[in-house]
Steps between C-alpha positions, in 0.01 A plus 500: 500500500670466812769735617807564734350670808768514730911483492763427795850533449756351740820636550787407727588867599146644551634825551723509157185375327286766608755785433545392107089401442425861663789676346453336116140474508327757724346219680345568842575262777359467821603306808256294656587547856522201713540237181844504288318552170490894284189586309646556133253762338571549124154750467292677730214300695133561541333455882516145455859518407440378159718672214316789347649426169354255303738165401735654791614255781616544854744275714699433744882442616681265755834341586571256317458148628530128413145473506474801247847487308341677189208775374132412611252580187107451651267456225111512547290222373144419582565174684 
């Protein structure tokens, strides 16, 4: 079966966003320096920066923009 590997959420106050997902969820996020995008960790990662919990999914947040008005959901499939 194929499953949700990945997550992005855009917001239009970055900042506001990552207060409340940190705050409510004890999610880590990470700037990545030099891009405008925060690595959203909802587990721990392994050396490949793979969740170390099985069924557990990583992602990332952004500003909000017209091209990406609304949650990203990436699924993997075999083609």
């Amino acid at each position: 079966m194929d499953k949700i590997v990945h997550f992005e959420i855009p917001a239009d106050d970055v900042a506001r966003a990552k207060k409340f997902y940190g705050s409510t969820f004890g999610w880590q996020l990470e700037d990545m320096e030099g891009m405008d995008y925060t690595i959203v960790r909802t587990v721990n990662v392994d050396d490949q920066q793979m969740p170390t919990e099985p069924g557990a999914i990583n992602g990332g947040m952004m500003k909000r923009t017209p091209d990406t008005p609304s949650p990203v959901i990436t699924i993997n499939v075999d083609s």
